[in-house]
N, C-alpha and C positions, 0 to 999 in steps of 0.2 A: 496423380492420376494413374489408376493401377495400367498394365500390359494388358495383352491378348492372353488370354488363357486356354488354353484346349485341354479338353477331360473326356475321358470313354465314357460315353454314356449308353444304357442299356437297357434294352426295350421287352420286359416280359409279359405274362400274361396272366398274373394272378400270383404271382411268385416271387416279386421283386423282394418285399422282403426277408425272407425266408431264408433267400438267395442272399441279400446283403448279410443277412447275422451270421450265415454261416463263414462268408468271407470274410471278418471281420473280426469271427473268434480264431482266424487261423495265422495271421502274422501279424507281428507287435506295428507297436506306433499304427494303429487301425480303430477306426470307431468311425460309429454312424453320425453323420453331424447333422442333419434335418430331416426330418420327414412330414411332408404334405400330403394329407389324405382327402381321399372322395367325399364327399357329404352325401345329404341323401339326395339332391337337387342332383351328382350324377357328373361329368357322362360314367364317369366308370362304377364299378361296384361301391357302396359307401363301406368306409374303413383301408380298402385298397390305396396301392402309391401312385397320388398321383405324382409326385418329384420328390423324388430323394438325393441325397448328396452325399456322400459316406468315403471315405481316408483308409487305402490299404497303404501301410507302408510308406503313408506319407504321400504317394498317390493318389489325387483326387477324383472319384468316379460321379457321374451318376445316374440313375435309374427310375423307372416309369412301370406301371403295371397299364399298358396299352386299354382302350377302354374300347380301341376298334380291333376285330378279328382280322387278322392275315395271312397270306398263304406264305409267306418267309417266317425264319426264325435265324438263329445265333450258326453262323458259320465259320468254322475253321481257319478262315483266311485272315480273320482278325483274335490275336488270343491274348491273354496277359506272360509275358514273359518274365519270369520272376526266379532271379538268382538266388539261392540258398547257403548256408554257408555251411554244412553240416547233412551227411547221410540220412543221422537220423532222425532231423528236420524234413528234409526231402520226402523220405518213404513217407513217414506219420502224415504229410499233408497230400501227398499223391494218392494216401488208402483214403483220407476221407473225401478229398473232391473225385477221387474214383469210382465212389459208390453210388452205384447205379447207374451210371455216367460209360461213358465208352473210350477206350485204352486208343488212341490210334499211333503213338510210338509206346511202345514196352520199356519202362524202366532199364537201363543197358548204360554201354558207352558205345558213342559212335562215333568216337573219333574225337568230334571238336568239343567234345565233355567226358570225362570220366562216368558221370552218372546223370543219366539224362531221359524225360518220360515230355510223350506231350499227349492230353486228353480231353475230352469232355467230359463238364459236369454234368449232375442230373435237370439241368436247369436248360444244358443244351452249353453252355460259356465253354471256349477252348482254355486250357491253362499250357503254360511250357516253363516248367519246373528243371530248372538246371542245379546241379552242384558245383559253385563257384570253385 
């Protein structure tokens, strides 16, 4: 009889997987394990997610392309924190989830990291990118 499982799951709006391939092509042991689409019967757009399931890092997520409109979206207070083991690991994935996306710490040390960024992607998702 399996455990309790808890997984971040993530609520977009036409985006989901977009959002997944790109998370997926950025750190190993990562791949999309299912994806359930809309039909034409609906509610959401047909081809859209309706559930997806997808493995960062061995971390299991998953995601939704919302078929209801609302006035929230992806906030800061919940982000993925993800240890790095290399610089040039770090920067290469902090310029692509960066892009287009919003910096809110600056690549730096502050102290409790030598090199350390936390931001949003284009998608709206927080990331917090450490160098172990």
């Amino acid at each position: 009889m399996p455990g309790t499982t808890i997984r971040p799951f993530l609520m977009f709006e036409g985006k989901a997987e977009e959002a997944m391939s790109l998370y997926v092509s950025l750190f190993p042991e990562s791949r999309i394990e299912s994806i359930n689409r809309y039909g034409r019967e609906g509610p959401g757009p047909e081809g859209t997610v309706q559930l997806a399931s997808f493995t960062l890092a061995g971390q299991t997520a998953m995601c939704i392309d919302s078929p209801a409109k609302h006035t929230f979206t992806f906030t800061p207070s919940f982000s993925f924190f993800v240890d790095l083991k290399t610089e040039e690991e770090l920067e290469r994935i902090a310029a692509i989830l960066g892009k287009d996306g919003a910096v809110l710490m600056p690549l730096d040390n502050y102290g409790f990291s030598r090199k350390f960024t936390w931001l949003n992607d284009r998608f709206g998702v927080s990331w917090q990118l450490n160098l172990q």
